[in-house]
CHARMM-style PDB file with segment names, atoms N, HN, CA, C and O in Angstrom:
ATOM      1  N   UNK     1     139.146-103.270  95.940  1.00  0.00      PROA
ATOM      2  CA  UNK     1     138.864-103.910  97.213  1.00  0.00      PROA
ATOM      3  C   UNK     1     137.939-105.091  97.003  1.00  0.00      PROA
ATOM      4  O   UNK     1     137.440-105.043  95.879  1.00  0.00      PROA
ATOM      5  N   UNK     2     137.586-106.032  97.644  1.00  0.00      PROA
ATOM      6  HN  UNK     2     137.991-106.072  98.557  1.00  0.00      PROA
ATOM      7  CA  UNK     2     137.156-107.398  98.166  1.00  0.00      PROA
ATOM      8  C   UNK     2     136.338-106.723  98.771  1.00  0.00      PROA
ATOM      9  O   UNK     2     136.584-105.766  99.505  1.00  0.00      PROA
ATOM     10  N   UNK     3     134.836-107.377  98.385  1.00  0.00      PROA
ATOM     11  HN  UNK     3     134.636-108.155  97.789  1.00  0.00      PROA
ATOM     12  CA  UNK     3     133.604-107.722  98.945  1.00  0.00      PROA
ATOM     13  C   UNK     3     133.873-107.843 100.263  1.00  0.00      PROA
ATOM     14  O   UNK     3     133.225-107.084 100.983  1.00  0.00      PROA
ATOM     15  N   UNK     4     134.750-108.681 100.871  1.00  0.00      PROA
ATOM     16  HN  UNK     4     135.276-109.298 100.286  1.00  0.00      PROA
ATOM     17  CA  UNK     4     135.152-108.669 102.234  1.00  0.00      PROA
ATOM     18  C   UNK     4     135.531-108.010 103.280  1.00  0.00      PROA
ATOM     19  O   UNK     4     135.352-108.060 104.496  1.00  0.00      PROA
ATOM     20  N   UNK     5     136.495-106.939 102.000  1.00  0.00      PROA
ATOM     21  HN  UNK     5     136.640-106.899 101.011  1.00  0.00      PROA
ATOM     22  CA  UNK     5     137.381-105.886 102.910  1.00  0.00      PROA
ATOM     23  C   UNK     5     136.370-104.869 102.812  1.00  0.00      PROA
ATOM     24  O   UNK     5     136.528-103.897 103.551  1.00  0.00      PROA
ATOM     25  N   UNK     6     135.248-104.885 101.969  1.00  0.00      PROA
ATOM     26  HN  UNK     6     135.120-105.675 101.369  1.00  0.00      PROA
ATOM     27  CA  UNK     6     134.266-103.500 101.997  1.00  0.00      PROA
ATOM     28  C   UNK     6     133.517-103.614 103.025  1.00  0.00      PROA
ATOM     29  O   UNK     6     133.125-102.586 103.577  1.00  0.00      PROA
ATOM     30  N   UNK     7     133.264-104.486 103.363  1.00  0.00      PROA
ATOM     31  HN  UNK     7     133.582-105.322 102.915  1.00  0.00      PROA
ATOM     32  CA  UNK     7     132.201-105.725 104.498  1.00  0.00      PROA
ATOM     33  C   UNK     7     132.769-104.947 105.848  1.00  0.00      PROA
ATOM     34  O   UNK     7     132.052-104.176 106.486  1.00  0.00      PROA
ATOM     35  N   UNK     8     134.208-105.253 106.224  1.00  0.00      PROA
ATOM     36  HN  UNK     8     134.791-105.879 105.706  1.00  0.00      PROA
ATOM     37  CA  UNK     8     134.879-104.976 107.136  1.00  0.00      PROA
ATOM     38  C   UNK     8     134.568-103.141 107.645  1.00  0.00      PROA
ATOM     39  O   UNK     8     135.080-102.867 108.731  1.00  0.00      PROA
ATOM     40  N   UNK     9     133.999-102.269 107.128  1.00  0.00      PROA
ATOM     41  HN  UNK     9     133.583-102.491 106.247  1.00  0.00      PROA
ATOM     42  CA  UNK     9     134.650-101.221 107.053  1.00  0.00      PROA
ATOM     43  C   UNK     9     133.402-100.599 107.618  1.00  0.00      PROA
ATOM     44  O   UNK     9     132.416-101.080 107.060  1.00  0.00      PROA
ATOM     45  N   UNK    10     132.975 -99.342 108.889  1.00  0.00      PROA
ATOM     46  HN  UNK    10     133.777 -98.951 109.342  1.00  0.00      PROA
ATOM     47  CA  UNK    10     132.264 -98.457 109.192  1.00  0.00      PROA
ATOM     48  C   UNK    10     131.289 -97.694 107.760  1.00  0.00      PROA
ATOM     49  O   UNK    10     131.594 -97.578 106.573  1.00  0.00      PROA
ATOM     50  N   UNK    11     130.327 -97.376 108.348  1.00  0.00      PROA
ATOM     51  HN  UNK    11     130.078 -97.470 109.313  1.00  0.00      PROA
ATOM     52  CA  UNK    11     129.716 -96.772 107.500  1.00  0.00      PROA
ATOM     53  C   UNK    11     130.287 -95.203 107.250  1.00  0.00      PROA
ATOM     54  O   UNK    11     130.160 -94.736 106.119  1.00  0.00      PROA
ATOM     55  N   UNK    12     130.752 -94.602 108.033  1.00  0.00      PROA
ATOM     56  HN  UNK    12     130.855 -94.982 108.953  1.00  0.00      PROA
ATOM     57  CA  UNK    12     131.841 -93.577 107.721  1.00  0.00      PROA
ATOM     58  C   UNK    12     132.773 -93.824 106.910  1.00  0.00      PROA
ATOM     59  O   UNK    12     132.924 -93.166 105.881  1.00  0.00      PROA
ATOM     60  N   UNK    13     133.619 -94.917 107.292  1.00  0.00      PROA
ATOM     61  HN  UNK    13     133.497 -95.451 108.128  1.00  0.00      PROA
ATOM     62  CA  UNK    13     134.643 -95.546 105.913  1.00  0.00      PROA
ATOM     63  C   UNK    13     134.205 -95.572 104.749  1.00  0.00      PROA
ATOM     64  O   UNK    13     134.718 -95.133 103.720  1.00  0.00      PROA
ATOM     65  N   UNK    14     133.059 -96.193 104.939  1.00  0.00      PROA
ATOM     66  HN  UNK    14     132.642 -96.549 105.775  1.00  0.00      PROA
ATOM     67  CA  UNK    14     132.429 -96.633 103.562  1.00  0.00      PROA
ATOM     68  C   UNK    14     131.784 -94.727 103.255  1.00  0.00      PROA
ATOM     69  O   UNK    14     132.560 -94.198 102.459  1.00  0.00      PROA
ATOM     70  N   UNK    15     131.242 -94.256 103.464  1.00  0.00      PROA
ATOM     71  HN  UNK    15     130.612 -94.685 104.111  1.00  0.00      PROA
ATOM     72  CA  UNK    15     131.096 -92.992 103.061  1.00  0.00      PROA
ATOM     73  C   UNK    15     132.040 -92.022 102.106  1.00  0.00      PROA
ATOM     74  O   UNK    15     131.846 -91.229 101.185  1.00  0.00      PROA
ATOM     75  N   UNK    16     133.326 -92.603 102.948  1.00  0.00      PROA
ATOM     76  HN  UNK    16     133.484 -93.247 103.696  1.00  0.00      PROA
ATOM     77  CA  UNK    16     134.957 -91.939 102.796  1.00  0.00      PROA
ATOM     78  C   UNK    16     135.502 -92.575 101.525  1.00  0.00      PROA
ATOM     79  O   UNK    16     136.345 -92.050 100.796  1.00  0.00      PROA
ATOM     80  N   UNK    17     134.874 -93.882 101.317  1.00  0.00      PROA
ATOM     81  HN  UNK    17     134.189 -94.309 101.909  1.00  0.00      PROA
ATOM     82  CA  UNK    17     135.509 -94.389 100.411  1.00  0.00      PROA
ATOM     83  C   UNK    17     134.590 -94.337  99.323  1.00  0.00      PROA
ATOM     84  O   UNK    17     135.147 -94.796  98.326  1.00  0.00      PROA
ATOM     85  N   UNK    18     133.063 -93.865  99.011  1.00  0.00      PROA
ATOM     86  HN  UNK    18     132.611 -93.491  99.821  1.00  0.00      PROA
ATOM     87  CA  UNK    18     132.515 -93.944  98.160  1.00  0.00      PROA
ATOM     88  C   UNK    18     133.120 -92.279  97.483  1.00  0.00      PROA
ATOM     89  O   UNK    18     133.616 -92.138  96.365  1.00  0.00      PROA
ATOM     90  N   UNK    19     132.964 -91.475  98.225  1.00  0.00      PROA
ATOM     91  HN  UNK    19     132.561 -91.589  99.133  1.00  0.00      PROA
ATOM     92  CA  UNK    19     133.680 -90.101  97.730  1.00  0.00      PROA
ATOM     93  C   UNK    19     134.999 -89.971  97.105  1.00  0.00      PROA
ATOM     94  O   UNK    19     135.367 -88.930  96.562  1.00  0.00      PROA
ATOM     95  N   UNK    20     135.654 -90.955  97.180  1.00  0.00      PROA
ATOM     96  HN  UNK    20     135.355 -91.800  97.622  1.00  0.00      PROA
ATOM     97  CA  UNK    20     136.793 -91.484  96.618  1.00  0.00      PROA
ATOM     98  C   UNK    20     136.966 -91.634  95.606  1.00  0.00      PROA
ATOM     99  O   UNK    20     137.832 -91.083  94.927  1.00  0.00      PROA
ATOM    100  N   UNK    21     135.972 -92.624  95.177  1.00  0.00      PROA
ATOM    101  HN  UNK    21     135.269 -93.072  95.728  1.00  0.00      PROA
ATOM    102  CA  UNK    21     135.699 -93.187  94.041  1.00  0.00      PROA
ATOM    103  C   UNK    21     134.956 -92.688  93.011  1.00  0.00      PROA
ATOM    104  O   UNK    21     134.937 -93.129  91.862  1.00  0.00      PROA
ATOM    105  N   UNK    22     134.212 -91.558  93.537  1.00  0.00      PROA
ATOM    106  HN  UNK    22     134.228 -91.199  94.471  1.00  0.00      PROA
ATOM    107  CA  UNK    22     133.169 -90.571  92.869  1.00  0.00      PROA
ATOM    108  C   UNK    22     134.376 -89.325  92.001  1.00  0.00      PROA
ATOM    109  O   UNK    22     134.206 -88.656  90.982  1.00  0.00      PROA
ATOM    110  N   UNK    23     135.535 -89.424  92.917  1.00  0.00      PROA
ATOM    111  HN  UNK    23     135.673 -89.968  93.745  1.00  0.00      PROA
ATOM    112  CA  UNK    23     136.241 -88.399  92.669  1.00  0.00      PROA
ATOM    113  C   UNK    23     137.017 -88.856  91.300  1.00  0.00      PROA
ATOM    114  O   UNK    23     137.375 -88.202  90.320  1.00  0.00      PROA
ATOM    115  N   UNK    24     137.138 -90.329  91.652  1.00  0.00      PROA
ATOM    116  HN  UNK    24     136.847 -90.860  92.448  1.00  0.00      PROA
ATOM    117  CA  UNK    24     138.593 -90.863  91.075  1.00  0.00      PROA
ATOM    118  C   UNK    24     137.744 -91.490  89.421  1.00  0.00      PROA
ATOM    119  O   UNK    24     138.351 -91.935  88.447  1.00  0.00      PROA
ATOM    120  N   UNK    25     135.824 -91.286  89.598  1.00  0.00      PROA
ATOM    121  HN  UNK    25     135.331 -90.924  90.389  1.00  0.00      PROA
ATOM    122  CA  UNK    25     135.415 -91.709  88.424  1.00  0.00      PROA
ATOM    123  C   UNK    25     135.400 -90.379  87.780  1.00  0.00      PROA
ATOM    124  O   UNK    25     135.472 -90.323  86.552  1.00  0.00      PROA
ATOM    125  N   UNK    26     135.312 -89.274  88.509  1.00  0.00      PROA
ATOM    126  HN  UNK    26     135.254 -89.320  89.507  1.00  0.00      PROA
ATOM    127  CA  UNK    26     135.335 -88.188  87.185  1.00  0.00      PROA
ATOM    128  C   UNK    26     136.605 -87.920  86.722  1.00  0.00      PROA
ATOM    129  O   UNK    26     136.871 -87.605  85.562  1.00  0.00      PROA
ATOM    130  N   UNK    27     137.337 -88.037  87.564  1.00  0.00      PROA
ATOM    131  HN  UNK    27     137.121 -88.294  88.507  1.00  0.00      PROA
ATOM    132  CA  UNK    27     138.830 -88.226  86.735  1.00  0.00      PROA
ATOM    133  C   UNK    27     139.411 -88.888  85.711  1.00  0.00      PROA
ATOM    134  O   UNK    27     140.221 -88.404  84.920  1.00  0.00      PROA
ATOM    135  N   UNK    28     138.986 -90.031  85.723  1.00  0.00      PROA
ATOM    136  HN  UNK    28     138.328 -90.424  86.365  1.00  0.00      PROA
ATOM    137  CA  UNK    28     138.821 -91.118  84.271  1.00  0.00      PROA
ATOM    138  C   UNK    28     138.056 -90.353  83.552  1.00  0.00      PROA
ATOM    139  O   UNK    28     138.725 -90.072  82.557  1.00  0.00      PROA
ATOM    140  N   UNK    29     136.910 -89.793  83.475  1.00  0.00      PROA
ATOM    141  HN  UNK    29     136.367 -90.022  84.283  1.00  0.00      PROA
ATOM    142  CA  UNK    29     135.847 -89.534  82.434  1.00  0.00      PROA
ATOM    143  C   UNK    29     136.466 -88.287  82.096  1.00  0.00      PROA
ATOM    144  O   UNK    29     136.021 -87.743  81.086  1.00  0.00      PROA
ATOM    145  N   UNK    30     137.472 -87.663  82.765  1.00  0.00      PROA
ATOM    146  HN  UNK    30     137.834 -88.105  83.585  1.00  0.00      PROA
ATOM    147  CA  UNK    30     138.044 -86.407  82.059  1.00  0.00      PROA
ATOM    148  C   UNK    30     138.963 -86.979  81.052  1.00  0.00      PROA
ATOM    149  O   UNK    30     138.794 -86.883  79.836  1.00  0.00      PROA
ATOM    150  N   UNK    31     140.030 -87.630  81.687  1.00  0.00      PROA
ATOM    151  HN  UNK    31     140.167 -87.707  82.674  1.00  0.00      PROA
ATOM    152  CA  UNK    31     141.039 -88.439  80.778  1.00  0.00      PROA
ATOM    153  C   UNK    31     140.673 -89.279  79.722  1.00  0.00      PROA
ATOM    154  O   UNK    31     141.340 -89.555  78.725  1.00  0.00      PROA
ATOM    155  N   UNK    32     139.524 -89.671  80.037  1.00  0.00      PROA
ATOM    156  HN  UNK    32     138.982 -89.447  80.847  1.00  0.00      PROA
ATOM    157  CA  UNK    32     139.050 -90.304  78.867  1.00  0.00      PROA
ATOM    158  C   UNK    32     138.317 -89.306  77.582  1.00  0.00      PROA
ATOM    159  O   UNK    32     138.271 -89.414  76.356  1.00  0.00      PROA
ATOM    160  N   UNK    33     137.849 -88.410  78.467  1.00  0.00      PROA
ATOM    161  HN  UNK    33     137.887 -88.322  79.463  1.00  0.00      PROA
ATOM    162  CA  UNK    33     137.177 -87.555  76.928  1.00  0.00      PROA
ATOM    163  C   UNK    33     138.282 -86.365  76.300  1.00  0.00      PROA
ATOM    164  O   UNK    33     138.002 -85.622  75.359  1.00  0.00      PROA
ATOM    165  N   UNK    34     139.740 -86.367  77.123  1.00  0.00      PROA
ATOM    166  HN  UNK    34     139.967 -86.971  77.887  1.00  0.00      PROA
ATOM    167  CA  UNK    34     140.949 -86.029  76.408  1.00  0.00      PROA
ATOM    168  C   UNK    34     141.743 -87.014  76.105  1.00  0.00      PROA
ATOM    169  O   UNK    34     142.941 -86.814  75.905  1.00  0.00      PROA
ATOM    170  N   UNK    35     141.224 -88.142  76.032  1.00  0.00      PROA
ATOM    171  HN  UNK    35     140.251 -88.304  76.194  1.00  0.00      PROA
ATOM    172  CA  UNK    35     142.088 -89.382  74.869  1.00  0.00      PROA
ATOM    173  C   UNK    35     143.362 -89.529  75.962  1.00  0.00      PROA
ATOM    174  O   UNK    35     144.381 -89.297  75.312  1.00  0.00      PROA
ATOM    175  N   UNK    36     143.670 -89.785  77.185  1.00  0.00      PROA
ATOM    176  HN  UNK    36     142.842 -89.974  77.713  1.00  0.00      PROA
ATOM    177  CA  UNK    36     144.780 -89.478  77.757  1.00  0.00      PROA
ATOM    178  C   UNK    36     144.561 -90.951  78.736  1.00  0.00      PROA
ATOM    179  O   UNK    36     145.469 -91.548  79.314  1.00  0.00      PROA
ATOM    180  N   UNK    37     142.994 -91.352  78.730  1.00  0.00      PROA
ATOM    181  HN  UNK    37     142.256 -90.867  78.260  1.00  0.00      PROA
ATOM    182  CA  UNK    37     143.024 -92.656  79.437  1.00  0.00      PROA
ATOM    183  C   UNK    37     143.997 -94.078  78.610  1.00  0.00      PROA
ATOM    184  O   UNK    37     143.883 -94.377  77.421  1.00  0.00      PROA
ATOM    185  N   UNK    38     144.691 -94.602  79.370  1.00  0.00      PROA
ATOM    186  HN  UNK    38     144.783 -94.359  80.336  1.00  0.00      PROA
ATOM    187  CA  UNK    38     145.441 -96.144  78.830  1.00  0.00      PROA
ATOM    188  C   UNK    38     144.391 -97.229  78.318  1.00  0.00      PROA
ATOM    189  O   UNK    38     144.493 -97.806  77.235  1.00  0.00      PROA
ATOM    190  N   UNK    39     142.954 -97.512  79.619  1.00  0.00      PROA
ATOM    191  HN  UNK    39     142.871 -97.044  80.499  1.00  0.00      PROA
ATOM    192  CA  UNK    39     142.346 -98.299  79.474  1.00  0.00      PROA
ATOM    193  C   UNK    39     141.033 -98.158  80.076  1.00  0.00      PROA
ATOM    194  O   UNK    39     140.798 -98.080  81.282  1.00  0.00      PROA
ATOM    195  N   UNK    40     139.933 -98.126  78.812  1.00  0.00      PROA
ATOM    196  HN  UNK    40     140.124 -98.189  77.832  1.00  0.00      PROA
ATOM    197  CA  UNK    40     138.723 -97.542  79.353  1.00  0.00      PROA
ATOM    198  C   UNK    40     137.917 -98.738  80.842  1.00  0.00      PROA
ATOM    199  O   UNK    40     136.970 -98.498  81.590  1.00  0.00      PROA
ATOM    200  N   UNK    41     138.781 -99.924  80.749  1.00  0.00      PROA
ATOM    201  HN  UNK    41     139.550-100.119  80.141  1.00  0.00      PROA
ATOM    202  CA  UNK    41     138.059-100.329  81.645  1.00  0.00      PROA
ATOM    203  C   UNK    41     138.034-100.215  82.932  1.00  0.00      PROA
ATOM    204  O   UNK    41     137.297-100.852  83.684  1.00  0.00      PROA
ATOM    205  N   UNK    42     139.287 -98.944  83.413  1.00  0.00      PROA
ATOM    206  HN  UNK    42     139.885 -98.426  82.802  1.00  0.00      PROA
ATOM    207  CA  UNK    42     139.425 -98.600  84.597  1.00  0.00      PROA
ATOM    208  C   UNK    42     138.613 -98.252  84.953  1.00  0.00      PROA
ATOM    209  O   UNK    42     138.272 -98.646  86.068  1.00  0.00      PROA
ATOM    210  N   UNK    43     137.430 -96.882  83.929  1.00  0.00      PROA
ATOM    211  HN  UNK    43     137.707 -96.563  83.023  1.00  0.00      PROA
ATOM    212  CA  UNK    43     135.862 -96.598  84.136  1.00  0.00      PROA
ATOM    213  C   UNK    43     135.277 -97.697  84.827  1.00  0.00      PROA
ATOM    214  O   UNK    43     135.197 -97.576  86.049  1.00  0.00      PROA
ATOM    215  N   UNK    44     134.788 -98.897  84.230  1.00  0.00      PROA
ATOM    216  HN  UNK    44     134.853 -98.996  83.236  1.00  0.00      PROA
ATOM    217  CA  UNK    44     133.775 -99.976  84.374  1.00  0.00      PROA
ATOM    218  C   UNK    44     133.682-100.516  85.766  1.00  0.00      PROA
ATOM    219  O   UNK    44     132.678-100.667  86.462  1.00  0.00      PROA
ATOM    220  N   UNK    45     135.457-100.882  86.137  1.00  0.00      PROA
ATOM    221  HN  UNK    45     136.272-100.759  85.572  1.00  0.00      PROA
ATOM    222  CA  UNK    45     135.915-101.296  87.557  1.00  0.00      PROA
ATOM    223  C   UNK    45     135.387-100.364  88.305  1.00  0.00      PROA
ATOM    224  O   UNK    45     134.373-100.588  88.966  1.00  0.00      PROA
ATOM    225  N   UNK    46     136.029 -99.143  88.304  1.00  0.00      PROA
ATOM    226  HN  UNK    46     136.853 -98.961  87.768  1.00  0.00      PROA
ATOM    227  CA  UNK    46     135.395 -97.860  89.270  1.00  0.00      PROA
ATOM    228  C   UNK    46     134.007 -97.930  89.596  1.00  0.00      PROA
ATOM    229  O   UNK    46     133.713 -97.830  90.787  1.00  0.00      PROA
ATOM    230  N   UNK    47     132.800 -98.134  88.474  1.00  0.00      PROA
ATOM    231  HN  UNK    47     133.039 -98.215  87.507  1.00  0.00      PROA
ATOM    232  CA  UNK    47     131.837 -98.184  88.407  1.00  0.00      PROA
ATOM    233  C   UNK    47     131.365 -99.457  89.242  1.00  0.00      PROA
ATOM    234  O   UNK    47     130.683 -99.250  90.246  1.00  0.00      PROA
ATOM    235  N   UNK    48     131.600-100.395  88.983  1.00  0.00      PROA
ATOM    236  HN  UNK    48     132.154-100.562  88.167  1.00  0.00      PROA
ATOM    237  CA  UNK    48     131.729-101.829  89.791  1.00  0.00      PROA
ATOM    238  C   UNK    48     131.575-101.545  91.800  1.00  0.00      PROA
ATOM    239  O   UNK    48     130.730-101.827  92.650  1.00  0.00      PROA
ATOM    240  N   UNK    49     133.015-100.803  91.791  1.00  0.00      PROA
ATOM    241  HN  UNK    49     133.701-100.574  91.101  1.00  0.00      PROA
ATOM    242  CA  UNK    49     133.550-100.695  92.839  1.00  0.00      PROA
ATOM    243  C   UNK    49     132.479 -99.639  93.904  1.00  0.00      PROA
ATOM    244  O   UNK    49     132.363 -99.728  95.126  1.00  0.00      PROA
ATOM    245  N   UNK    50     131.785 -98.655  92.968  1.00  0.00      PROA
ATOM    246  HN  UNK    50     131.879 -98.582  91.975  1.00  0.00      PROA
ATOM    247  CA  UNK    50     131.059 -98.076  93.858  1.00  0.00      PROA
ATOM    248  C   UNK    50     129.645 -98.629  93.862  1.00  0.00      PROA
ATOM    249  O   UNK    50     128.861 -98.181  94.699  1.00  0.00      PROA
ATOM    250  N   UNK    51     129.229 -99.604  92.964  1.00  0.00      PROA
ATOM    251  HN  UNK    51     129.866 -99.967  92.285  1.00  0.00      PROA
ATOM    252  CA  UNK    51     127.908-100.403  93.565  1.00  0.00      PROA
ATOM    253  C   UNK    51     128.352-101.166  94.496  1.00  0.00      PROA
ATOM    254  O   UNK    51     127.490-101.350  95.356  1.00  0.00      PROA
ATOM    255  N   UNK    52     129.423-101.745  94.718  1.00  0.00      PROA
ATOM    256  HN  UNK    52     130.123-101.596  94.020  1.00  0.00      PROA
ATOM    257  CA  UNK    52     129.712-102.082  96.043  1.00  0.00      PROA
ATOM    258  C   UNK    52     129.457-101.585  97.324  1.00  0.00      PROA
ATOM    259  O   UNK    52     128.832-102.078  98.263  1.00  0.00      PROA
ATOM    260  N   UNK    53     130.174-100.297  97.174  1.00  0.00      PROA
ATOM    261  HN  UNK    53     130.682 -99.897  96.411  1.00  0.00      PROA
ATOM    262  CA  UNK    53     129.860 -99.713  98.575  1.00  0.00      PROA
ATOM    263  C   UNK    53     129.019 -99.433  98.879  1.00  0.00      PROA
ATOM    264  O   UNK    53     128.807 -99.426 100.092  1.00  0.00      PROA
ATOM    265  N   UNK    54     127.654 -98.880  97.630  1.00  0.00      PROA
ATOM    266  HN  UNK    54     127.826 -98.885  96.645  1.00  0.00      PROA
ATOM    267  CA  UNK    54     126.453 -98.482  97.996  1.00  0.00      PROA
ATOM    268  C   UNK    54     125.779 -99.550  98.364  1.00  0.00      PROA
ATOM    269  O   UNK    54     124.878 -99.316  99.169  1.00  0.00      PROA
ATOM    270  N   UNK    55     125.951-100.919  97.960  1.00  0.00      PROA
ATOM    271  HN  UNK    55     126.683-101.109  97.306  1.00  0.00      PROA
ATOM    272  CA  UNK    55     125.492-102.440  98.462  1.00  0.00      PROA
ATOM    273  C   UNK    55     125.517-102.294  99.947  1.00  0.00      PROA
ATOM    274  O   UNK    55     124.561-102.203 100.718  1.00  0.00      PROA
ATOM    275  N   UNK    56     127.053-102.287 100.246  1.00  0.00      PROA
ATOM    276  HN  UNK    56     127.830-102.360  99.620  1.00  0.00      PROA
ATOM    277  CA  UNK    56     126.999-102.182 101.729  1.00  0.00      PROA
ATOM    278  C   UNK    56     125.963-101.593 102.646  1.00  0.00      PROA
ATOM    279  O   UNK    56     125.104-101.999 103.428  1.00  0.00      PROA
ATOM    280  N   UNK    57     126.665 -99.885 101.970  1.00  0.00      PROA
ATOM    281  HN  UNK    57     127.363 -99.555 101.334  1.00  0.00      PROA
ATOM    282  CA  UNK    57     126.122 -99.110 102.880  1.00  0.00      PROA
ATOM    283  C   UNK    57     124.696 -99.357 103.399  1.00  0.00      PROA
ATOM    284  O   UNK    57     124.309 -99.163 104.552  1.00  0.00      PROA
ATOM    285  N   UNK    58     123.735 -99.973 102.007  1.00  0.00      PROA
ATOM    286  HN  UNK    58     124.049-100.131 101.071  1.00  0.00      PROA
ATOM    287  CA  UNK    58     122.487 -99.927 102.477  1.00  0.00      PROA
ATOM    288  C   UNK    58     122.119-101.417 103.332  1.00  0.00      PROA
ATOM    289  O   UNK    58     121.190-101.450 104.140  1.00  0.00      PROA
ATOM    290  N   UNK    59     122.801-102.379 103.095  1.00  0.00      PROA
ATOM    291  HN  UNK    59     123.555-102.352 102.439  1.00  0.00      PROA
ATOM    292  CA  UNK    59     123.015-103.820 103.760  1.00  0.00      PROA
ATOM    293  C   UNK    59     123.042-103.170 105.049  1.00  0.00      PROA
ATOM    294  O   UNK    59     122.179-103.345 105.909  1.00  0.00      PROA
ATOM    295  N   UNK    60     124.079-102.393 105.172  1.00  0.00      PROA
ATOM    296  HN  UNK    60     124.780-102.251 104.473  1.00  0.00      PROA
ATOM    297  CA  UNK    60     124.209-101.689 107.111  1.00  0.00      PROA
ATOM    298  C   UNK    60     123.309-101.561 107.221  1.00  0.00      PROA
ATOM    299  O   UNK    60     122.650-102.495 107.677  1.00  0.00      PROA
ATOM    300  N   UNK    61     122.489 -99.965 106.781  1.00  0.00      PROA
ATOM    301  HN  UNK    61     123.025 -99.206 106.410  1.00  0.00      PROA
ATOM    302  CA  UNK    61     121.232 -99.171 107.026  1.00  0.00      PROA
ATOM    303  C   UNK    61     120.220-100.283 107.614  1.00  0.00      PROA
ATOM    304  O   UNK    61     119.830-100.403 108.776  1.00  0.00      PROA
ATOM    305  N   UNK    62     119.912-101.048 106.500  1.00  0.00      PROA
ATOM    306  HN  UNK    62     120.229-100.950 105.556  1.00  0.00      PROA
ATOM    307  CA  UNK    62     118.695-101.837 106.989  1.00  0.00      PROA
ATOM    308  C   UNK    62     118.829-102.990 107.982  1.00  0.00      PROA
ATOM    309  O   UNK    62     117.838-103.464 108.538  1.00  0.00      PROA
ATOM    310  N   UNK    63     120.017-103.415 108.185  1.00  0.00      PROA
ATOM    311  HN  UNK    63     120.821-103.030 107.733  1.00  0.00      PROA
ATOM    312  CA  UNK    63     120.583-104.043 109.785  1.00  0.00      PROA
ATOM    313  C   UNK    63     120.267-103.142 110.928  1.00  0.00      PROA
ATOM    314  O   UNK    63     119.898-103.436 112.065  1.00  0.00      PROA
ATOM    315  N   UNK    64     120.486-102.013 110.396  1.00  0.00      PROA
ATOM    316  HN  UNK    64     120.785-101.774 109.472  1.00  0.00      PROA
ATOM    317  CA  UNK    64     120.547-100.908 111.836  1.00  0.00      PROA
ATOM    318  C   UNK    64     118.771-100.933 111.919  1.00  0.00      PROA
ATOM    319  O   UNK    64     118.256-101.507 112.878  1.00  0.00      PROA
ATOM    320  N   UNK    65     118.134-100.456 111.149  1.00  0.00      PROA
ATOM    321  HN  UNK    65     118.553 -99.989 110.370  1.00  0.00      PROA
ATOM    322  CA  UNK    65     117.246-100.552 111.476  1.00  0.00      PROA
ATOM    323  C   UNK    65     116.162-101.545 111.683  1.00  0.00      PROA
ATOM    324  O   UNK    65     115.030-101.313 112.108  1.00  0.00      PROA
ATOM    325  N   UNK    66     116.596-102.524 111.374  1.00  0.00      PROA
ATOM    326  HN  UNK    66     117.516-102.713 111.029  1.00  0.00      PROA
ATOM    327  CA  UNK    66     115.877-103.965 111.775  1.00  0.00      PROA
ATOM    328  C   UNK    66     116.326-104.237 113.428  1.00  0.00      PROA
ATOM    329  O   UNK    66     115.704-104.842 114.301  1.00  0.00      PROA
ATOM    330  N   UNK    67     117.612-103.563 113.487  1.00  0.00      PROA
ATOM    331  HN  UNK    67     118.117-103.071 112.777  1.00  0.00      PROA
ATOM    332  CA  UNK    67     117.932-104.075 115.123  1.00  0.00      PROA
ATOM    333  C   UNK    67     117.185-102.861 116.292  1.00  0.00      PROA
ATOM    334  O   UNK    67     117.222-102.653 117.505  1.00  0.00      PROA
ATOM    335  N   UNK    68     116.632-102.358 115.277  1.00  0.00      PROA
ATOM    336  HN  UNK    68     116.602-102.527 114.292  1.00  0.00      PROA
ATOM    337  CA  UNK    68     116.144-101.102 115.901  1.00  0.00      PROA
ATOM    338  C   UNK    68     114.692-101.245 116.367  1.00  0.00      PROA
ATOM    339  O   UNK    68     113.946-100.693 117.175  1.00  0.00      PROA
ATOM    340  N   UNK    69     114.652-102.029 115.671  1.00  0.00      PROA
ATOM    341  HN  UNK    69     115.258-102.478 115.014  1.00  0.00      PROA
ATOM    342  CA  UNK    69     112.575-102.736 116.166  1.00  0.00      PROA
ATOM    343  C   UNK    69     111.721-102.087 115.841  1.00  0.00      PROA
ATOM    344  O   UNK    69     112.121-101.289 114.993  1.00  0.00      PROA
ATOM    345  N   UNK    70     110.771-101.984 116.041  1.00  0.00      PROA
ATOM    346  HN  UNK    70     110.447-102.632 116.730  1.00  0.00      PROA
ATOM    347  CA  UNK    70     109.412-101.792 115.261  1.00  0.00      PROA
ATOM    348  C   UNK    70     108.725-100.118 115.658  1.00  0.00      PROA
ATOM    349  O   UNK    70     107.586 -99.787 115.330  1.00  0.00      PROA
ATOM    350  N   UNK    71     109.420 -99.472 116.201  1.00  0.00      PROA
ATOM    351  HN  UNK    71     110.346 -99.741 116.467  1.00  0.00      PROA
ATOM    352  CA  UNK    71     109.555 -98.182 116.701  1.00  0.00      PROA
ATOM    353  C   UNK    71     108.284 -98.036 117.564  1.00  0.00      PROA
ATOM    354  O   UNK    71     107.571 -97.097 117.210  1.00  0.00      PROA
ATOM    355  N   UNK    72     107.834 -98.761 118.628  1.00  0.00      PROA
ATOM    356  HN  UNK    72     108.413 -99.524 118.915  1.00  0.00      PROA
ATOM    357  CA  UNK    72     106.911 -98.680 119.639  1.00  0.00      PROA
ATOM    358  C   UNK    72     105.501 -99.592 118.889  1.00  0.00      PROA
ATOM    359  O   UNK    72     104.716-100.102 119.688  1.00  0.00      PROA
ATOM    360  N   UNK    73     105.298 -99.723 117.776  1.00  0.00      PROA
ATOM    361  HN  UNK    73     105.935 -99.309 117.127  1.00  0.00      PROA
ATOM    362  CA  UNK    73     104.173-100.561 117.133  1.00  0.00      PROA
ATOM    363  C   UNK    73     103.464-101.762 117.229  1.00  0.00      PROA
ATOM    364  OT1 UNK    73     102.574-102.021 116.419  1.00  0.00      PROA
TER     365      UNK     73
END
């Protein structure tokens, strides 16, 4: 996915889709430590792909709470 299309997406999505990827990295790291992976850099991408979402997610968080104001202070 595109920086863009991750951009686009609920923080539930993005939740949905980091579990995804959590799933789909231990799956490589199995295939890979039974010699069965094609190309180890599918790891790296995966890896890539979920600092992304955690980028987001926390980009949201701290929007939400900046729009949230200063909590009576």
């Amino acid at each position: 996915m595109k920086i863009n299309e991750i951009k686009s997406l609920s923080i539930g999505q993005l939740n949905a889709r980091l579990k995804e990827l959590n799933s789909e990295l231990f799956n490589l790291r199995f295939s890979h430590a039974t010699r069965n992976l094609a190309s180890p850099m599918q790891i790296h991408n995966v890896k890539k792909e979920i600092a992304r979402v955690k980028t987001v997610i926390r980009e949201k968080e701290i929007a939400a709470a900046a729009k949230g104001g200063n909590d009576g202070k």
